[in-house]
C-alpha positions in Angstrom: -21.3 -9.6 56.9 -19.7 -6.0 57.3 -16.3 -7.5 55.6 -18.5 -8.9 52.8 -20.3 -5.9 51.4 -16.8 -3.9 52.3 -15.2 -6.9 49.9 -17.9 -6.6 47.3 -17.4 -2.4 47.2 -13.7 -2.5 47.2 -14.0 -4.7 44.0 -16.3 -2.6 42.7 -14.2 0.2 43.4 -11.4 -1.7 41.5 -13.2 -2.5 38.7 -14.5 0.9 38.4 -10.4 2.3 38.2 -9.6 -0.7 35.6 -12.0 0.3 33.2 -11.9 3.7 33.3 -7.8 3.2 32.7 -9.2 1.3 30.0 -11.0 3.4 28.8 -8.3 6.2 28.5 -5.7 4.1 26.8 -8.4 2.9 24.0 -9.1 7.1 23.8 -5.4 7.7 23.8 -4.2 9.4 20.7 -1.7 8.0 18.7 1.5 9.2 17.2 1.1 10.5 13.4 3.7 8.8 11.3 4.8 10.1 8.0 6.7 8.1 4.9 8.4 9.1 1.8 10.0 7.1 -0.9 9.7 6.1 -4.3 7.9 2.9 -6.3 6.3 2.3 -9.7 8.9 4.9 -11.1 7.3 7.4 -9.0 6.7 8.7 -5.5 4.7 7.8 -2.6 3.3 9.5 0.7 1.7 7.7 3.7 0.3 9.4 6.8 -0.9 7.3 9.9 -1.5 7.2 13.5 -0.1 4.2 15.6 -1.1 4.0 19.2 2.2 1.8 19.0 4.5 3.8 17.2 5.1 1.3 14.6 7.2 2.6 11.8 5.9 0.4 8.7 7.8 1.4 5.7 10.3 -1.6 5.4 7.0 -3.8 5.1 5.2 -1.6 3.1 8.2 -1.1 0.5 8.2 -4.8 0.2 4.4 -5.0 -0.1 4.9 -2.5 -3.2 8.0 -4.4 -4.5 5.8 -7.6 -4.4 2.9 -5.6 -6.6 5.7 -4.7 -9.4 7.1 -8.6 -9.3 3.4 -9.3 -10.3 2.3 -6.6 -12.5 5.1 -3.5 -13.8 6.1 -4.1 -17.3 9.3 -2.4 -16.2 10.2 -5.5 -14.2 11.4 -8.0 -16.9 10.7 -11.1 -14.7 7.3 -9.5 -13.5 4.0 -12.0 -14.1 2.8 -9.1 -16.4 6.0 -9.2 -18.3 6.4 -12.9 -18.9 2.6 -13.1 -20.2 3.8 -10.1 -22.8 6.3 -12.1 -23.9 4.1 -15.5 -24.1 6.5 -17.4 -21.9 5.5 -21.1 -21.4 3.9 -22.1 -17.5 3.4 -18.3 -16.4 0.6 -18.1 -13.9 -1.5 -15.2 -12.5 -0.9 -14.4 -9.3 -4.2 -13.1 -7.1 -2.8 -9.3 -7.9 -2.9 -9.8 -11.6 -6.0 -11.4 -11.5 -8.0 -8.8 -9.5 -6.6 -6.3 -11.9 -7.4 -8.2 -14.9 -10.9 -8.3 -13.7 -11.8 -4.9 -12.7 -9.6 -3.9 -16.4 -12.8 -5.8 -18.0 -15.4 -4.8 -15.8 -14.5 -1.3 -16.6 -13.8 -2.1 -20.4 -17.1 -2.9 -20.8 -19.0 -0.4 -18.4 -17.2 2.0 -21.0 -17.5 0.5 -24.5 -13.7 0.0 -24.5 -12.5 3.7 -23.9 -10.6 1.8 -21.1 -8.3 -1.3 -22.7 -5.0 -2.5 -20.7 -4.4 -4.1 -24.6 -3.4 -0.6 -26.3 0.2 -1.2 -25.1 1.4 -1.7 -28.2 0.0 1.8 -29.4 1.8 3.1 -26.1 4.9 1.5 -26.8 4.9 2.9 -30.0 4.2 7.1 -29.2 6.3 6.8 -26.6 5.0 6.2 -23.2 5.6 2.4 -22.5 8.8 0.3 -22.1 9.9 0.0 -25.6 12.3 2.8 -27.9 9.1 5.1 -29.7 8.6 4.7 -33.7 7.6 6.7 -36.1 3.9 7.1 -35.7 1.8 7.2 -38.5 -1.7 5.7 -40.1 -0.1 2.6 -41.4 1.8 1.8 -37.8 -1.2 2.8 -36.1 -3.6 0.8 -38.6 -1.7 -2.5 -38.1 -1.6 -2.1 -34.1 -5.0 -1.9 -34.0 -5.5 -5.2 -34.4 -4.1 -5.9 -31.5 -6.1 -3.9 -29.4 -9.2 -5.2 -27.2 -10.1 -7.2 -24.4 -12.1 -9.3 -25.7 -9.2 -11.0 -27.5 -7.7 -11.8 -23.9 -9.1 -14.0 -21.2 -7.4 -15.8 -18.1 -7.7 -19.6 -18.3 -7.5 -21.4 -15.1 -4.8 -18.6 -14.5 -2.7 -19.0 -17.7 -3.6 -15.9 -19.4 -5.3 -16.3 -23.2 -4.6 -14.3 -26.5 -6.0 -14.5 -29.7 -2.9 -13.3 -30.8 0.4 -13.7 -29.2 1.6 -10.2 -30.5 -1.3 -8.8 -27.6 0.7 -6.8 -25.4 -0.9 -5.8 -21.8 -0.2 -1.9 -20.1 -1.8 -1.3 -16.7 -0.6 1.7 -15.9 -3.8 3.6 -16.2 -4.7 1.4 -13.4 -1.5 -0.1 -11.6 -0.9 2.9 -8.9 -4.7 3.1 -7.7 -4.6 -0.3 -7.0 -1.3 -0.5 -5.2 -3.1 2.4 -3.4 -5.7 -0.2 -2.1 -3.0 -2.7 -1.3 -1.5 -0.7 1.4 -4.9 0.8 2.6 -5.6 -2.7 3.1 -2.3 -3.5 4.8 -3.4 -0.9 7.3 -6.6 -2.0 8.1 -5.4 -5.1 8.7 -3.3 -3.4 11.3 -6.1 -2.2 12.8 -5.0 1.7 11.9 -8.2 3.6 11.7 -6.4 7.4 10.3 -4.5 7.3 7.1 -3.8 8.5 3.9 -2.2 6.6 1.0 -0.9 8.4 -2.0 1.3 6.8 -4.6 1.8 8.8 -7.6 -1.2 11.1 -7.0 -4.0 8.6 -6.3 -5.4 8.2 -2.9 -7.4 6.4 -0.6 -7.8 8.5 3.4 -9.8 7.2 5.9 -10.5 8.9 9.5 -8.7 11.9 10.2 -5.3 13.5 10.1 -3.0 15.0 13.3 -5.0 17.8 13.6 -8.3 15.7 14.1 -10.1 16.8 10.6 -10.9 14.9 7.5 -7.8 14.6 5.0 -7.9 17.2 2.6 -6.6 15.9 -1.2 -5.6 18.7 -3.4 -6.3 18.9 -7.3 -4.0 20.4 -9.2 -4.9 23.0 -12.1 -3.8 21.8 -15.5 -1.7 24.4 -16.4 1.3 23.4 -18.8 4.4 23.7 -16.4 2.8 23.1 -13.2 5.0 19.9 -13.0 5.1 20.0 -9.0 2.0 18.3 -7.7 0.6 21.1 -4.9 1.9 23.9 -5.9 -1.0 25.4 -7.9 -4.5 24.1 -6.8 -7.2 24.0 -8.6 -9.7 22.7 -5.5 -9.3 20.8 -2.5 -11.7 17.5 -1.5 -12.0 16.6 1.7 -12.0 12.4 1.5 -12.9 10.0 4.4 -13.1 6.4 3.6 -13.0 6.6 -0.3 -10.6 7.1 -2.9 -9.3 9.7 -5.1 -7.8 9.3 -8.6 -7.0 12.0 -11.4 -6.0 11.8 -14.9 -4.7 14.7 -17.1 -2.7 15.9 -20.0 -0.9 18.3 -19.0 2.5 16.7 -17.8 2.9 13.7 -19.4 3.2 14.6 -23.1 6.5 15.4 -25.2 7.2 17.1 -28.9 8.3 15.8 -31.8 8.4 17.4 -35.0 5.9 19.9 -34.1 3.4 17.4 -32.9 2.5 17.2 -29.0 1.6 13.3 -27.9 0.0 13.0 -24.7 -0.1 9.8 -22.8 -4.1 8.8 -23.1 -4.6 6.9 -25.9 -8.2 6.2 -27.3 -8.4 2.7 -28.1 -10.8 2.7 -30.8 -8.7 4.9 -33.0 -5.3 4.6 -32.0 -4.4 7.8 -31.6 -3.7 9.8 -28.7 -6.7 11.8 -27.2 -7.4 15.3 -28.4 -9.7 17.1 -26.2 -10.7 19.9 -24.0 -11.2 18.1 -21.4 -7.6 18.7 -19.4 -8.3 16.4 -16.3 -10.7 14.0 -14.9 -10.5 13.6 -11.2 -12.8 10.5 -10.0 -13.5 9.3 -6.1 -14.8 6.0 -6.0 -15.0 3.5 -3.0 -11.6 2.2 -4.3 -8.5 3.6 -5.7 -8.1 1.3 -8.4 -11.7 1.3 -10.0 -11.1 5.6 -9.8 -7.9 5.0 -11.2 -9.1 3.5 -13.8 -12.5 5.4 -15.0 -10.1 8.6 -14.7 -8.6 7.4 -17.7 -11.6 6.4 -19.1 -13.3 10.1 -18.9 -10.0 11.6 -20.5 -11.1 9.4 -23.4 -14.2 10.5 -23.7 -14.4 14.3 -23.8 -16.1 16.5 -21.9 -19.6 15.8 -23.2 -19.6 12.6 -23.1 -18.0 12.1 -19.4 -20.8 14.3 -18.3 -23.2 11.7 -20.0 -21.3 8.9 -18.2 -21.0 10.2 -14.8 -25.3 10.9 -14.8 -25.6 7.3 -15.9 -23.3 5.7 -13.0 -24.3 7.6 -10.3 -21.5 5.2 -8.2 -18.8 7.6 -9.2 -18.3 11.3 -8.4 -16.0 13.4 -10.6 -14.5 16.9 -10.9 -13.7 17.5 -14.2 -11.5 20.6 -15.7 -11.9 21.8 -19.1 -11.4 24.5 -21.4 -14.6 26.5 -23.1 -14.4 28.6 -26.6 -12.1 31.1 -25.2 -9.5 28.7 -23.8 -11.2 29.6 -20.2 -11.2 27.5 -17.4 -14.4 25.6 -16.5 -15.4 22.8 -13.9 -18.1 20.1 -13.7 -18.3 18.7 -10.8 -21.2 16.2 -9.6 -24.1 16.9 -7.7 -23.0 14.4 -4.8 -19.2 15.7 -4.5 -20.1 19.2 -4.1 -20.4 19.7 -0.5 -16.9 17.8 -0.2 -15.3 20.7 -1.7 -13.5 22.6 1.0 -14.2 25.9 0.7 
């Protein structure tokens, strides 16, 4: 009987020692891994801790090289590409239709200041994948009618036009969602601390190396300040949401006097003249801020302030100039205390 209960504590004892080992490696922090490289025409950052030490890039730059085979109009034999050009048996792949959906949603949450189908007015100033023209009422006048989303729908995959010289652009929304690609690549590695940032949009979650919540910078909108970090305006701290800005103030060329900025305003066909100077949005997913960003530039000022107290699902911080050419900020009621200070 004595060897019994003397059996039953030593496996107690043994259990006790096994989870409490347990226990320790599940606590055990991981190693904080750190990429660099470059997709989409521009640059990406990703931050996060692997109890495994897994170094992910190769499969991560293939996960992005995937996403441009599906939806870059800089990739000839992309999906996107092959619907511009109205080639016969092209078919959507899941990307290009989850981004065609949320381009709708969002077009008509915003009365069509958001339209992926102004890419011939892009292609035309300057800022898409074709040489620029010369812009002027009559060009702009007869690109117009090629302009809305209601003129496009996805039929059993094939994608729909009510005119075949439609052209699709998603690069107001293409880098927030290849944001949400990788975020979800990581969760499905079970990685609980990252950040994702691919040509400034970002999604964090958890917490970095030195055990806080990720800190996202916004930049101020100063003409010049072409080095993203180098001149903040705030900083947000972000845990499990996303972070999208759109601005003016580096994306724009000369020509013949005239400035022409990359937002265009769908309705008019012209690009945006405002004093709003940059719309920084943090939704539960990169690619819905990524796209309402845009949306806000559009709009002005005023009426993004109207917008943002009639969808209280996003939070912005928006910089713009007053009557003096001062800065000024609006920032909603709910992001406040996620300004770090």
């Amino acid at each position: 009987m004595k060897y019994k209960k003397l059996l039953i504590q030593l496996s107690l004892l043994a259990l006790f020692f096994l989870l409490a080992y347990y226990i320790s490696i599940a606590g055990k922090k991981g190693e904080y891994i750190s990429l660099a490289g470059f997709a989409q025409g521009t640059t990406y950052r990703i931050t996060y801790e692997s109890k495994k030490g897994e170094h992910l890039q190769p499969l991560i730059d293939s996960l992005l090289a995937d996403f441009d085979m599906s939806l870059s109009i800089y990739q000839p034999k992309s999906i996107i590409s092959r619907f511009n050009r109205n080639e016969p048996g092209t078919k959507a792949d899941k990307k290009f239709t989850e981004i065609f959906n949320k381009s709708f949603e969002v077009y008509q949450n915003t009365n069509g200041a958001f339209d992926i189908t102004v890419g011939p007015i892009v292609n035309a100033i300057g800022f898409g994948s074709t040489d620029t023209l010369d812009v002027d009422s009559t060009l702009v006048d007869s690109l117009l009618q090629y302009v809305g989303m209601d003129k496009v729908w996805l039929e059993e995959g094939i994608l729909a036009k009510k005119d075949k010289n439609m052209v699709l652009d998603v690069n107001a929304i293409a880098q927030g969602y290849s944001v949400d690609l990788v975020a979800a690549f990581l969760e499905v590695r079970k990685v609980k601390n990252y950040m994702v940032e691919i040509g400034g949009e970002v999604r964090a979650k958890g917490k970095n190396d030195r055990n806080q919540v990720w800190r996202i910078g916004i930049d101020k909108p100063l003409e010049g300040n072409m080095i993203p970090g180098a001149d903040l305006q705030a900083i947000i701290k972000l845990n499990n949401r996303s972070l999208a800005t759109s601005g003016n103030y580096r994306k724009y060329y000369e020509k013949n006097g005239i400035k022409f900025v990359h937002t265009v305003n769908p309705k008019t066909g012209y690009p945006v003249v405002s004093n709003l100077l940059s719309a920084t949005v943090v939704a539960d997913d990169c690619m819905t801020a990524d796209a309402y960003a845009t949306a806000l530039m559009v709009f002005g000022i005023n009426k993004s302030i109207a917008f943002l107290k009639a969808h209280k699902f996003l939070e912005a911080y928006l910089i713009y100039a007053d009557q003096q050419g001062r800065f000024q900020v609006y920032v909603t009621p709910g992001l406040i205390r996620y300004i770090a200070e």
